[in-house]
MOPAC internal coordinates of N, CA, C and O (Angstrom, degrees):
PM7 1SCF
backbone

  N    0.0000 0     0.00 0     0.00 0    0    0    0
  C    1.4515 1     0.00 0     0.00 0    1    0    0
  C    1.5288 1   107.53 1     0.00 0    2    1    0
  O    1.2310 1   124.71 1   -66.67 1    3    2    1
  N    1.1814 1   108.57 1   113.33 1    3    2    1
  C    1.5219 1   115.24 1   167.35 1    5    3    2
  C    1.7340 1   120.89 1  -103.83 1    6    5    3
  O    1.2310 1   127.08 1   -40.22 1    7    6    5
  N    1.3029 1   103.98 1   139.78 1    7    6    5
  C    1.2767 1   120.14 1  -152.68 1    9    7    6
  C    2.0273 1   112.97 1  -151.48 1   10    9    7
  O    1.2310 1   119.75 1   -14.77 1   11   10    9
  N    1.6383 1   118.08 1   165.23 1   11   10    9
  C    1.3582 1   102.81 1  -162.79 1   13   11   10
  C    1.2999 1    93.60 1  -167.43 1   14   13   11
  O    1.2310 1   123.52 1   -53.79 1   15   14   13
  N    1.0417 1   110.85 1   126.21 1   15   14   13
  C    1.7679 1   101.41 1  -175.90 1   17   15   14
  C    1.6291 1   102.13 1  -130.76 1   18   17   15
  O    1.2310 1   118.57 1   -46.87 1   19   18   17
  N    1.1724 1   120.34 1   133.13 1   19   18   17
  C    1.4263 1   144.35 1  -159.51 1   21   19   18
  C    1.4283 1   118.08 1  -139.67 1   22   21   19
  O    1.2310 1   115.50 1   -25.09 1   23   22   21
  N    1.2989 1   126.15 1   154.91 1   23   22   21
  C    1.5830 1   128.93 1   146.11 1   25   23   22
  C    1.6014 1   111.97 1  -128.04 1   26   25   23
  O    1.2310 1   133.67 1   -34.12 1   27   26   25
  N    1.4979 1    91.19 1   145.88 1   27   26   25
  C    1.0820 1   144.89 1  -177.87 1   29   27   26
  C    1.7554 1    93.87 1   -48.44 1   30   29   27
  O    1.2310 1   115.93 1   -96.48 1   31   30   29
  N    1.5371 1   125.33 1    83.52 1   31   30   29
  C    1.4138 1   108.59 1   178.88 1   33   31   30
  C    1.4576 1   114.01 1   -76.40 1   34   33   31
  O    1.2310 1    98.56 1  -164.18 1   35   34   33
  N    1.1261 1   156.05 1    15.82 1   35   34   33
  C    1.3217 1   117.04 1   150.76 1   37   35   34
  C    1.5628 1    82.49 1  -112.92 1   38   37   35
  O    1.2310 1    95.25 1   171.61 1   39   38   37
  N    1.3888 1   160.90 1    -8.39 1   39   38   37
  C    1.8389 1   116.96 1   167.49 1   41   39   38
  C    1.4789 1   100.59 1   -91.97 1   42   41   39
  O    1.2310 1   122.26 1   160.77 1   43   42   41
  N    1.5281 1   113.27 1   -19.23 1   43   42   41
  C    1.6946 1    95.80 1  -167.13 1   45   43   42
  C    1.5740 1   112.62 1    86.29 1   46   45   43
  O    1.2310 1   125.48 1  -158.17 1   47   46   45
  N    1.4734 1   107.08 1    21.83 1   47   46   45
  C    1.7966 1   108.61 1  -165.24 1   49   47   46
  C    1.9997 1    88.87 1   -97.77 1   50   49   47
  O    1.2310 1   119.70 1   -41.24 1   51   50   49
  N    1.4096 1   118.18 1   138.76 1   51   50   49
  C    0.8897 1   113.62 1   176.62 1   53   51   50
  C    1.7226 1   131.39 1   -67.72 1   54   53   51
  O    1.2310 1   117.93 1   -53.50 1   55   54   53
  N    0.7564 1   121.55 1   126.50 1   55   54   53
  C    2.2055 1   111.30 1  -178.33 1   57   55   54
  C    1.7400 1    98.81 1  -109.54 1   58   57   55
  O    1.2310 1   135.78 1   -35.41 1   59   58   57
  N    1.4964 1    87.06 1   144.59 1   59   58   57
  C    1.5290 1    82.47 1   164.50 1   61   59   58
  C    1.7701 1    86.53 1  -153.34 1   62   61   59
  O    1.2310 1   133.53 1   -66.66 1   63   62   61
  N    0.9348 1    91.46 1   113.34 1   63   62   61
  C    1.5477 1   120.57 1   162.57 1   65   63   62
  C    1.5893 1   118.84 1   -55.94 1   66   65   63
  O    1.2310 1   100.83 1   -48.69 1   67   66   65
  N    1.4571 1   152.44 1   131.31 1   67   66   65
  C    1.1477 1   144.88 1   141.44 1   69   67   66
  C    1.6987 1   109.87 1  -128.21 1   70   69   67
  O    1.2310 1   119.15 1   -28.39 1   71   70   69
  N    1.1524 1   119.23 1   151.61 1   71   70   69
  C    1.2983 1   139.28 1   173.37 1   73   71   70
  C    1.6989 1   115.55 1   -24.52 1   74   73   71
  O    1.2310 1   125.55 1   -16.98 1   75   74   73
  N    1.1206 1   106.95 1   163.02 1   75   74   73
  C    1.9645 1   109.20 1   178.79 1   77   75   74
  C    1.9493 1   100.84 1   -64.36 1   78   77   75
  O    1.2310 1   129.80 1   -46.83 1   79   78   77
  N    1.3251 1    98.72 1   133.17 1   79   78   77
  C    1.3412 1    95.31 1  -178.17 1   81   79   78
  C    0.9141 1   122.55 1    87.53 1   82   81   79
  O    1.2310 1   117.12 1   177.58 1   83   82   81
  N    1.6658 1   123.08 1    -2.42 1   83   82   81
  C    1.1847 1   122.77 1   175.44 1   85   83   82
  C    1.5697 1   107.16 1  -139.48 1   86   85   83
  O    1.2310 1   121.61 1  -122.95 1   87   86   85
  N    0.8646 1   114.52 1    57.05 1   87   86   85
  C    1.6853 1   108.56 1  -159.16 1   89   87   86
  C    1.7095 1    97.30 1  -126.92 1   90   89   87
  O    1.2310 1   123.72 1  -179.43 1   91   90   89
  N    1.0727 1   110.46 1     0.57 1   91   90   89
  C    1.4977 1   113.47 1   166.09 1   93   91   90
  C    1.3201 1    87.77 1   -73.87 1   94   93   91
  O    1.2310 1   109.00 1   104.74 1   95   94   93
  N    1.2673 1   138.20 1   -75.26 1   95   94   93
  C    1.5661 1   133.97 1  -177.31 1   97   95   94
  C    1.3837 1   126.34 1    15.57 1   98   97   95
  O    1.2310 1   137.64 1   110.00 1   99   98   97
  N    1.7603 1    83.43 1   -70.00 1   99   98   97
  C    2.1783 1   106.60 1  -175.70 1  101   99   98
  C    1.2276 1    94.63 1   -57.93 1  102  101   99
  O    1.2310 1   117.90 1   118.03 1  103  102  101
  N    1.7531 1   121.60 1   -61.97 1  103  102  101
  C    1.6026 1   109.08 1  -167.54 1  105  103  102
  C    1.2461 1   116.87 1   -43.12 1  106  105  103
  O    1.2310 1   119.82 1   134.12 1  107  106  105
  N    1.5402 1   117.95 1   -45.88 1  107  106  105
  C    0.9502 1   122.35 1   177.61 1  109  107  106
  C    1.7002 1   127.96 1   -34.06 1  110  109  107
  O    1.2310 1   129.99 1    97.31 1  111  110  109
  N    1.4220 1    98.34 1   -82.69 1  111  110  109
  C    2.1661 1   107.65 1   174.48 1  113  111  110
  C    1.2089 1    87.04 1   -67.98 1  114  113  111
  O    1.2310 1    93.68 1  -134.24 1  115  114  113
  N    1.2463 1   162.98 1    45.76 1  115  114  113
  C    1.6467 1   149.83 1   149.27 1  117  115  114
  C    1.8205 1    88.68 1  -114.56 1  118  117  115
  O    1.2310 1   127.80 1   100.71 1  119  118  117
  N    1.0273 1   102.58 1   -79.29 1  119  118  117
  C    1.6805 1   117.83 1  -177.93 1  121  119  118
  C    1.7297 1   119.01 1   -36.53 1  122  121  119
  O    1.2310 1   125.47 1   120.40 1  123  122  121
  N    0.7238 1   107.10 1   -59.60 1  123  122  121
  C    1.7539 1   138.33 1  -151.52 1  125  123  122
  C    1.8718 1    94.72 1  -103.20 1  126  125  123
  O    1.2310 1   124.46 1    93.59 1  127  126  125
  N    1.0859 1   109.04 1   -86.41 1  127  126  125
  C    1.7988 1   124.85 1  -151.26 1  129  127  126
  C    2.1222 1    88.90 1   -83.00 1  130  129  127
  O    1.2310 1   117.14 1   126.98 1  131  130  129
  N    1.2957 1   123.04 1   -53.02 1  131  130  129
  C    0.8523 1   111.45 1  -163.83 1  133  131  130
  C    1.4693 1   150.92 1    36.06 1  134  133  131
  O    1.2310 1   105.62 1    90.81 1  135  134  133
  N    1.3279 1   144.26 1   -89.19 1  135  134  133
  C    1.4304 1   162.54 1   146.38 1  137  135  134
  C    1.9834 1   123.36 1   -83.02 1  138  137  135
  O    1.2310 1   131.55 1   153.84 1  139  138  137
  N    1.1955 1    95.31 1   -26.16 1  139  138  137
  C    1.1674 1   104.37 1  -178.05 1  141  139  138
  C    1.4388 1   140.09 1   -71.87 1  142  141  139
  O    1.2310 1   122.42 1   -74.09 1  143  142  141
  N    1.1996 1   112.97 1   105.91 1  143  142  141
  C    1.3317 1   107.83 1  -168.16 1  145  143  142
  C    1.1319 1   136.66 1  -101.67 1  146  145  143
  O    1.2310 1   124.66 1   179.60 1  147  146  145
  N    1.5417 1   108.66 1    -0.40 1  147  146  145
  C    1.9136 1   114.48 1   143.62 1  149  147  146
  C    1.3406 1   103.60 1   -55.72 1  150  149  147
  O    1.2310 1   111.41 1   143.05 1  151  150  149
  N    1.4451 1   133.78 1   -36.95 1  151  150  149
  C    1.6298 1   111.98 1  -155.14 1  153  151  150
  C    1.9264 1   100.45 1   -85.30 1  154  153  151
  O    1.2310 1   133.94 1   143.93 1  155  154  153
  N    1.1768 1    90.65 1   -36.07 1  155  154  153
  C    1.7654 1   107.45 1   171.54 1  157  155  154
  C    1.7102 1    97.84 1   -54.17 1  158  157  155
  O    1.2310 1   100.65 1   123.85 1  159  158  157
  N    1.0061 1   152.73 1   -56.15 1  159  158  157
  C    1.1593 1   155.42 1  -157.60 1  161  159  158
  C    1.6887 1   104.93 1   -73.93 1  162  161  159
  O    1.2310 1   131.08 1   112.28 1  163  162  161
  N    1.3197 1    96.22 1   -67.72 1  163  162  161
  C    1.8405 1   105.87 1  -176.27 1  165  163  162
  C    1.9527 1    95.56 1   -56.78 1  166  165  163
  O    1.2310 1   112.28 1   146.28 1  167  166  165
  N    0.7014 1   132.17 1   -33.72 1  167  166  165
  C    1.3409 1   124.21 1   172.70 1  169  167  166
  C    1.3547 1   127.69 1   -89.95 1  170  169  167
  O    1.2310 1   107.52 1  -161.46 1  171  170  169
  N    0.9496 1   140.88 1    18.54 1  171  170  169
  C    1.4029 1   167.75 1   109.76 1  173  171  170
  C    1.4800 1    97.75 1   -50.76 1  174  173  171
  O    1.2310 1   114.74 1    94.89 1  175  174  173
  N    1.0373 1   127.58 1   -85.11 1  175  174  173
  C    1.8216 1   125.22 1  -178.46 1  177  175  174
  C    1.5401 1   109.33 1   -51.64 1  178  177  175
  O    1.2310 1   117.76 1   148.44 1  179  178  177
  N    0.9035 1   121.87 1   -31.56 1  179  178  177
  C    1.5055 1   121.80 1   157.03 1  181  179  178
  C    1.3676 1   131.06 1   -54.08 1  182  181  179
  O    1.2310 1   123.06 1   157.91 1  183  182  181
  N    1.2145 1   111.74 1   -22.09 1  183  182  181
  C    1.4828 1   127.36 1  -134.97 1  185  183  182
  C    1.7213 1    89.89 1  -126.69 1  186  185  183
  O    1.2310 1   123.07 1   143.10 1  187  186  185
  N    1.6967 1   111.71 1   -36.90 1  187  186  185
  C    1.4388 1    92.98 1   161.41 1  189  187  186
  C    1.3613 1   125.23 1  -133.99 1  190  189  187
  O    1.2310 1   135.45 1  -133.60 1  191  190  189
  N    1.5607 1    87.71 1    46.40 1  191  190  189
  C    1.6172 1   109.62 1   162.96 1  193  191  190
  C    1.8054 1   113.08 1  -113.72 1  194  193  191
  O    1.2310 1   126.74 1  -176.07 1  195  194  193
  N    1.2700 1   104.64 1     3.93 1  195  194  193
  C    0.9279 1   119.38 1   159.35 1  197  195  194
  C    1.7108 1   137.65 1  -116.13 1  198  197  195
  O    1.2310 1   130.16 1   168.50 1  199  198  197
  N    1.4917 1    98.01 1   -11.50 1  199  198  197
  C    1.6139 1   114.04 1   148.04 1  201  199  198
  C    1.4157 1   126.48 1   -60.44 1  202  201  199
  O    1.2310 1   127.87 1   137.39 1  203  202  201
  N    1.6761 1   102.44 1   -42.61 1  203  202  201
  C    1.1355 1   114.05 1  -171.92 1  205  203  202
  C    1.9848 1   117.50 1  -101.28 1  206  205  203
  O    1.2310 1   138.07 1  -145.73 1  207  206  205
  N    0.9186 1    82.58 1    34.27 1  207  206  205
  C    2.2695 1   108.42 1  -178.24 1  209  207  206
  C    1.6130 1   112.72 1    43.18 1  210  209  207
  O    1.2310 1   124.42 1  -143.40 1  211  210  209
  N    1.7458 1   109.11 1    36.60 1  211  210  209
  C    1.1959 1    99.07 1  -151.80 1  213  211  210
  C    2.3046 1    79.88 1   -91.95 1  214  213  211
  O    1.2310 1   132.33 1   164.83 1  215  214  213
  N    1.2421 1    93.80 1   -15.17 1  215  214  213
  C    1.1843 1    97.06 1  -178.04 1  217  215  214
  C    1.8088 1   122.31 1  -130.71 1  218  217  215
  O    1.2310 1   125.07 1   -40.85 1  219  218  217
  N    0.7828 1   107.86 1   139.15 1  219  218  217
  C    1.6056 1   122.80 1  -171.05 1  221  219  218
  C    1.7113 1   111.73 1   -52.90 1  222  221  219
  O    1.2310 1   137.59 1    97.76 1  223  222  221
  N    1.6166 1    83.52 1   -82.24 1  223  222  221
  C    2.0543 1    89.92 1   169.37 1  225  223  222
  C    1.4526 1    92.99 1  -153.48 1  226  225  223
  O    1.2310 1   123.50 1    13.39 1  227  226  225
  N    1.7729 1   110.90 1  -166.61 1  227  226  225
  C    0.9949 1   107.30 1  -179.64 1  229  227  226
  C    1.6480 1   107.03 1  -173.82 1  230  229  227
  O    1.2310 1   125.70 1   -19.19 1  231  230  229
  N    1.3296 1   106.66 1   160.81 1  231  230  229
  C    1.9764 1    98.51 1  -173.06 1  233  231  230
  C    1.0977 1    91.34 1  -163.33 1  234  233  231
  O    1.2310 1   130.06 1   -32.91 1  235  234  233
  N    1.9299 1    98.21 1   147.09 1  235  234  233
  C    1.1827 1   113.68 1   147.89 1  237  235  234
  C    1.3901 1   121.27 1  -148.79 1  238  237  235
  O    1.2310 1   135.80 1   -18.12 1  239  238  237
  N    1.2561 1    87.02 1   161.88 1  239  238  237
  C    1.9988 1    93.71 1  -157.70 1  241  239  238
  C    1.8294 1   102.35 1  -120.96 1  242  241  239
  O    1.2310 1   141.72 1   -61.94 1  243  242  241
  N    1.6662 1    75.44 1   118.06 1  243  242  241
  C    1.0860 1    91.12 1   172.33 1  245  243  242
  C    1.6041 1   147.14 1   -74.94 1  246  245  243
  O    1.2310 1   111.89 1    28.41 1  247  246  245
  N    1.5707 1   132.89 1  -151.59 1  247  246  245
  C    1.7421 1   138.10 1   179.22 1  249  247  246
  C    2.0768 1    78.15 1   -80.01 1  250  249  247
  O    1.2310 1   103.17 1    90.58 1  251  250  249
  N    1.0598 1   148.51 1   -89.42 1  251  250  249
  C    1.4300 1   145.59 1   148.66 1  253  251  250
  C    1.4356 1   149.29 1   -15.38 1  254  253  251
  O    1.2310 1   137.81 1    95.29 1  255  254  253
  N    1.6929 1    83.10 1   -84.71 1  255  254  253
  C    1.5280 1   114.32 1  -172.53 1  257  255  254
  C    1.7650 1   106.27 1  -119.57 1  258  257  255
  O    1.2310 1   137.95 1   -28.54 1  259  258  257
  N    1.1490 1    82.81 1   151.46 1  259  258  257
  C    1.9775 1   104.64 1  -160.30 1  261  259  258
  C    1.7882 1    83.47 1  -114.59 1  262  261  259
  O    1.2310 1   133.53 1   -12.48 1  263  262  261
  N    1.5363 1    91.45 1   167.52 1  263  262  261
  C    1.6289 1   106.79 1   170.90 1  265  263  262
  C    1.2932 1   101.03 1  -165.86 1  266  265  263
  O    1.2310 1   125.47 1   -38.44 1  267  266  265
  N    1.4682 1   107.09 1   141.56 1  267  266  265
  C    1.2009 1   131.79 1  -170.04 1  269  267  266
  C    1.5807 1   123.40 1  -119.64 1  270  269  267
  O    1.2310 1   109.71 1   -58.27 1  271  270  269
  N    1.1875 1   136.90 1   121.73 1  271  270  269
  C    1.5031 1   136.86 1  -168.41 1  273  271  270
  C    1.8056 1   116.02 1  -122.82 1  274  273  271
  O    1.2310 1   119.62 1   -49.19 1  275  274  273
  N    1.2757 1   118.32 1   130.81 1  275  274  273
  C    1.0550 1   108.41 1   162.14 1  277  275  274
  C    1.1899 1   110.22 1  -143.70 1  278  277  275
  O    1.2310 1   106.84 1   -29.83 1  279  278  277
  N    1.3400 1   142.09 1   150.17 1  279  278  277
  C    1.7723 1   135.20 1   173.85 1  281  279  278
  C    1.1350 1   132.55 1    31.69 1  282  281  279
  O    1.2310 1   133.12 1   117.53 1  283  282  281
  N    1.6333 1    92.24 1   -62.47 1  283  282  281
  C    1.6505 1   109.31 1  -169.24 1  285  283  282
  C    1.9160 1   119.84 1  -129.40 1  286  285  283
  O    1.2310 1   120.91 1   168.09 1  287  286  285
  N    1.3824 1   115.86 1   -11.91 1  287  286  285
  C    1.1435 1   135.41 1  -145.39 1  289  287  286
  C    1.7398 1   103.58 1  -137.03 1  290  289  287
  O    1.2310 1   119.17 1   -51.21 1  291  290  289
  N    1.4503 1   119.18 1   128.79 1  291  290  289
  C    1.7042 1   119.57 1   153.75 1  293  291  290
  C    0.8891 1   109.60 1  -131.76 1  294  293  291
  O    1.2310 1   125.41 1   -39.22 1  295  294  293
  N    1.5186 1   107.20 1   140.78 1  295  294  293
  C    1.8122 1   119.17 1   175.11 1  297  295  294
  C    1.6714 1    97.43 1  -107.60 1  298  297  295
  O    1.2310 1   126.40 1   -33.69 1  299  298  297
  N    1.0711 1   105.30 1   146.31 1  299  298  297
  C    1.5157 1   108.59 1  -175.08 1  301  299  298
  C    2.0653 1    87.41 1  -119.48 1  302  301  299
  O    1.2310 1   109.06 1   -14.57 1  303  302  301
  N    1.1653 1   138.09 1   165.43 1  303  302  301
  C    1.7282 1   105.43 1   169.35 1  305  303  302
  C    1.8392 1    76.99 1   164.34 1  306  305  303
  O    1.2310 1   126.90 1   -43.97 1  307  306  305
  N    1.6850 1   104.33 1   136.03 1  307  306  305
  C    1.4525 1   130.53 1   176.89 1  309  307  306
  C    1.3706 1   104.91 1   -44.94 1  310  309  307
  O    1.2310 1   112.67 1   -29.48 1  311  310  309
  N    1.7473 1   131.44 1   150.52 1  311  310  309
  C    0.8360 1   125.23 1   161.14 1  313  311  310
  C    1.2806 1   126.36 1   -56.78 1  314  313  311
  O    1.2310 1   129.57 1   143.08 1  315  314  313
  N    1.3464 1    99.15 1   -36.92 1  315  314  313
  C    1.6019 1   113.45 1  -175.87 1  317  315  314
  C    1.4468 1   131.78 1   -83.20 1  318  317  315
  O    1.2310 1   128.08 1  -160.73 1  319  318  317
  N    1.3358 1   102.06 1    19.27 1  319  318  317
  C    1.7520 1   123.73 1  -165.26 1  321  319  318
  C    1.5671 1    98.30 1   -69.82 1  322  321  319
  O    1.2310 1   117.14 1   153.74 1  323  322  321
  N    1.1331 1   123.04 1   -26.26 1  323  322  321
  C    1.5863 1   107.30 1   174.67 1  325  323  322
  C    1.2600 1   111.63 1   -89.68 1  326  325  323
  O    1.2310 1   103.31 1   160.63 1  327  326  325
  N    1.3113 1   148.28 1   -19.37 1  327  326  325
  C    1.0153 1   125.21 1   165.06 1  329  327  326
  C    1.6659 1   121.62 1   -74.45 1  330  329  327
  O    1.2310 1   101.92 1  -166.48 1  331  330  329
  N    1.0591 1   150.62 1    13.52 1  331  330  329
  C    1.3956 1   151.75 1   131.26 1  333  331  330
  C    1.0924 1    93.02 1    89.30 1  334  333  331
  O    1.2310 1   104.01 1  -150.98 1  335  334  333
  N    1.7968 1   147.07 1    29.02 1  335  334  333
  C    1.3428 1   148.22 1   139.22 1  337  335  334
  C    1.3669 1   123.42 1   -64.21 1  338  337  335
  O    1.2310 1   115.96 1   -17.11 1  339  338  337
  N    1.1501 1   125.28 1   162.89 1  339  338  337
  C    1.4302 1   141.96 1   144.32 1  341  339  338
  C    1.9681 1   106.64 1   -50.52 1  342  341  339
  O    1.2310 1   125.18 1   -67.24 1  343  342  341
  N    0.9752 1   107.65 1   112.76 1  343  342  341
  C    1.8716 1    98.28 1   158.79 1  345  343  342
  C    1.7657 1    96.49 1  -146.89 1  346  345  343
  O    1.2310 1   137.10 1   -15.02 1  347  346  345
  N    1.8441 1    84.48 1   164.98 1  347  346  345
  C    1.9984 1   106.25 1  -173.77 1  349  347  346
  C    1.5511 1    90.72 1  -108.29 1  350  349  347
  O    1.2310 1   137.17 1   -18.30 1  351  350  349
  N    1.3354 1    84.35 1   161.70 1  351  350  349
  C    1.8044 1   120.07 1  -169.26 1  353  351  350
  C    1.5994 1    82.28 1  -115.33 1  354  353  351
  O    1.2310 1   125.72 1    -1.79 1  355  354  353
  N    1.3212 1   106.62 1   178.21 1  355  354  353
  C    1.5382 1   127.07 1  -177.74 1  357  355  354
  C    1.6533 1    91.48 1   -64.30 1  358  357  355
  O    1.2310 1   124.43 1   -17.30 1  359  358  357
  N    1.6497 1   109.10 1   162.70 1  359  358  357
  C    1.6170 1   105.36 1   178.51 1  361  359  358
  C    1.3522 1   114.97 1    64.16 1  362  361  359
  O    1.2310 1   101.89 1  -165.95 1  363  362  361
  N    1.0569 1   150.68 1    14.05 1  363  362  361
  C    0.9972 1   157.27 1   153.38 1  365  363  362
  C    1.6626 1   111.33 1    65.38 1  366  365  363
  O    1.2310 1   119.70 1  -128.70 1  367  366  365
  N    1.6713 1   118.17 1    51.30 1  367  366  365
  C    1.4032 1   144.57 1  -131.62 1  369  367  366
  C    2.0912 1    81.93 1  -121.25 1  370  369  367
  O    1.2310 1   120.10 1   -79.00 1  371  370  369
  N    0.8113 1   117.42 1   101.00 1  371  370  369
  C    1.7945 1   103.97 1  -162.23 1  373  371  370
  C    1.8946 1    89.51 1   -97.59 1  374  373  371
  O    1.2310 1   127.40 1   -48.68 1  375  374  373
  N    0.9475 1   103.37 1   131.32 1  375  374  373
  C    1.7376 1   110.97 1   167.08 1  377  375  374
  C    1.2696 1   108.05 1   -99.45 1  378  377  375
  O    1.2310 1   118.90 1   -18.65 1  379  378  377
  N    1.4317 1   119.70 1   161.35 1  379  378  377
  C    1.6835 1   128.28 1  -168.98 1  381  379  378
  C    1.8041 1    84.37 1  -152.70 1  382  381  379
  O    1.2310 1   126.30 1   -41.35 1  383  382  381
  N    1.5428 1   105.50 1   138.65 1  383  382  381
  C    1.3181 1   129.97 1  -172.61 1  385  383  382
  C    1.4964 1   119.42 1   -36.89 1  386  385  383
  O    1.2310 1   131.53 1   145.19 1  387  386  385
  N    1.3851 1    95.34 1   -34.81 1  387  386  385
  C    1.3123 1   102.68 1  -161.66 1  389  387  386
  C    1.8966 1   101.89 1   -98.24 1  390  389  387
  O    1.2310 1   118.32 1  -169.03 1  391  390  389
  N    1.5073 1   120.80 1    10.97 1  391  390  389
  C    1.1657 1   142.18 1   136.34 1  393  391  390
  C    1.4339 1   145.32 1   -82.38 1  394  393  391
  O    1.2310 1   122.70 1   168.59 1  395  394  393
  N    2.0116 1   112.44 1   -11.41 1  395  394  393
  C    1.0708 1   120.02 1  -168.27 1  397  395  394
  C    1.3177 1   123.43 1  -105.22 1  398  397  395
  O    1.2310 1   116.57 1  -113.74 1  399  398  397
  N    0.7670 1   124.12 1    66.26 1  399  398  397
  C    1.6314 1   148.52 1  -125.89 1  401  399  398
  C    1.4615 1   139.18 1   135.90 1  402  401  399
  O    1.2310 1   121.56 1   -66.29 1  403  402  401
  N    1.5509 1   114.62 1   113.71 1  403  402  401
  C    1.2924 1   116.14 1   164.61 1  405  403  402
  C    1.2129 1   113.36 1  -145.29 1  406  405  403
  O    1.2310 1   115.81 1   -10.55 1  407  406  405
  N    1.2992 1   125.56 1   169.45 1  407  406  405
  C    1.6696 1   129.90 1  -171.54 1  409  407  406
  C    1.8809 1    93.85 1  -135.84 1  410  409  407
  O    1.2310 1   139.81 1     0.81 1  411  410  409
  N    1.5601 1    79.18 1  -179.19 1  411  410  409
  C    2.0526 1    80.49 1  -157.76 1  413  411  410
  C    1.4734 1    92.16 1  -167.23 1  414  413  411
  O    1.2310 1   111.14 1   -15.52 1  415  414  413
  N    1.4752 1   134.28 1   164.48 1  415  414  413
  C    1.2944 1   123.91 1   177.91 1  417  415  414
  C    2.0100 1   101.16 1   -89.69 1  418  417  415
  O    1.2310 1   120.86 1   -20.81 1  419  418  417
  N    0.9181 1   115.96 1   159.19 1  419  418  417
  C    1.4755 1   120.00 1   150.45 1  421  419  418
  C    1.4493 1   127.73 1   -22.28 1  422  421  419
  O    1.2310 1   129.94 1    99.53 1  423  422  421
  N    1.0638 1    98.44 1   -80.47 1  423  422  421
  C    1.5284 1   115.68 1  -171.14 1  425  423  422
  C    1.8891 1   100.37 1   -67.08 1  426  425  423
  O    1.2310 1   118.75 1   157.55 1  427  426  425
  N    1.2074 1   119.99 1   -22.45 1  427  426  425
  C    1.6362 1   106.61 1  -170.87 1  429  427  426
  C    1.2296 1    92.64 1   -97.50 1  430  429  427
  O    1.2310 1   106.39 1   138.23 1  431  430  429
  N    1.4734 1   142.89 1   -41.77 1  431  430  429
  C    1.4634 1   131.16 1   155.67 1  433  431  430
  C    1.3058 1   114.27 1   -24.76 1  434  433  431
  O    1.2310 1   118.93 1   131.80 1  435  434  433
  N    1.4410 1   119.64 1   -48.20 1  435  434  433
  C    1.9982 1   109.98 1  -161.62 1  437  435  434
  C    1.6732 1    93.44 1   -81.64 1  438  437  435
  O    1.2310 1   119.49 1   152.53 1  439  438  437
  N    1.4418 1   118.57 1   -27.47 1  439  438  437
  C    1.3928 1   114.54 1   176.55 1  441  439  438
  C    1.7065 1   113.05 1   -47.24 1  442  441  439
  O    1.2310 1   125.28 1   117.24 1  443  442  441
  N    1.5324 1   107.46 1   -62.76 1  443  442  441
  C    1.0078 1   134.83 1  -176.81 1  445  443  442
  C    1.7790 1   104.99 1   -46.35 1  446  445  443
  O    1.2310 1   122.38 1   119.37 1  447  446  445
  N    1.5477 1   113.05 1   -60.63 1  447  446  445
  C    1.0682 1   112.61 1  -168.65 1  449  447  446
  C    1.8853 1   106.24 1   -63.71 1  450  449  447
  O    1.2310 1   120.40 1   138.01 1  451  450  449
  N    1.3636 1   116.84 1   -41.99 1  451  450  449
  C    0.9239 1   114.91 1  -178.57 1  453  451  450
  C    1.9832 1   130.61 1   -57.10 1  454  453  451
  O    1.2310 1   131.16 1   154.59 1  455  454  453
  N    1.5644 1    96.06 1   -25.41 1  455  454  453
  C    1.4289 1   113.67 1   179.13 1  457  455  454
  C    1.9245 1    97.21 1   -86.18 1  458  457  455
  O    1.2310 1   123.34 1   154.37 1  459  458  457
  N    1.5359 1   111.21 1   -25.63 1  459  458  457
  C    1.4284 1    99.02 1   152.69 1  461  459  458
  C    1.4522 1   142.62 1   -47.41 1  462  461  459
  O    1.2310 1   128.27 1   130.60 1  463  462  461
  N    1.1717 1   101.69 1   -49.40 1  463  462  461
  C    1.6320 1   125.62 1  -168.04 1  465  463  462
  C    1.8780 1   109.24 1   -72.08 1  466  465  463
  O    1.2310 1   131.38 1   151.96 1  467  466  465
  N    1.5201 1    95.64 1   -28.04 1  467  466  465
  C    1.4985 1   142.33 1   172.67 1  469  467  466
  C    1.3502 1    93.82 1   -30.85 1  470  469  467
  O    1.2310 1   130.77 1    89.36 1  471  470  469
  N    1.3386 1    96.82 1   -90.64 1  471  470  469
  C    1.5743 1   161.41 1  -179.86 1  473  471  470
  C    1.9538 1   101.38 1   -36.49 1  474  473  471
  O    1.2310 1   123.00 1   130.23 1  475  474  473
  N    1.4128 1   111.85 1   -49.77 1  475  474  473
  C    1.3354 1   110.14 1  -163.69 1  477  475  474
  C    1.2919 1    95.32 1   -88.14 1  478  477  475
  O    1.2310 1   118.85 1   114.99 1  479  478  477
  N    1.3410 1   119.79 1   -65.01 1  479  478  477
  C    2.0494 1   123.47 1   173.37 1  481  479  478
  C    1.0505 1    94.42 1   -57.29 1  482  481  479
  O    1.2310 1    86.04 1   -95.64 1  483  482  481
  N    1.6865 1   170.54 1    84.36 1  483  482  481
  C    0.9269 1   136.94 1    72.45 1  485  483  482
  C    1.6605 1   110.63 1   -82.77 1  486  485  483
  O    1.2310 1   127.18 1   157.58 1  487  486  485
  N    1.3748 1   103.80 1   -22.42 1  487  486  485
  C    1.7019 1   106.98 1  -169.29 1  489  487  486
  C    1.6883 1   114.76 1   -80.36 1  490  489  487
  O    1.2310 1   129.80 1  -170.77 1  491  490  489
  N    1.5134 1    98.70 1     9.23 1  491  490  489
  C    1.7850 1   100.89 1   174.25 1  493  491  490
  C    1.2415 1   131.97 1  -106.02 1  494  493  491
  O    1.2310 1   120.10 1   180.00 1  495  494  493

């Protein structure tokens, strides 16, 4: 999984780039996870409370986009994925079904998230 996380120099709006097929991802830590570092934290404790079988799976659903965890596997995927429409994200960023959704292993998500958290405290 290739991926790139940036700001926006003249608004300062965060981007995070990931690969074809995976680009629900960026919306995702842009949309959803953003700045926040209680949600960055509880998911990390999630993340190895679920390495360690203390937990089954786990989700949360987001202003959008939801995410889903279990053992080995994350689905990141639109709220609106069952209704089989066209809908917009903030920015006027339009997703199509066959975009609203992606999966990822466990362990390269906490990588990922962690080069996030990276990524946001260095930019303050």
């Amino acid at each position: 999984m290739e991926y790139e996380f940036q700001r926006n120099t003249l608004t300062g709006a965060l981007v995070a780039d990931f690969s074809m097929g995976q680009e629900i991802l960026g919306f995702w830590f842009v949309e959803e996870l953003g700045e926040c570092s209680e949600k960055h934290e509880e998911l990390c404790q999630i993340i190895v409370r679920l390495q360690s079988n203390q937990l089954k799976d786990w989700r949360m659903i987001g202003k959008a986009l939801s995410i889903e965890l279990d053992g080995e596997e994350v689905r990141v995927f639109a709220n609106e994925l069952e209704s089989g429409e066209e809908f917009e994200l903030e920015d006027a960023l339009s997703l199509y079904v066959d975009e609203s959704e992606a999966f990822c292993g466990l362990e390269d998500f906490y990588v990922v998230l962690q080069n996030w958290r990276v990524f946001i405290d260095d930019g303050r």
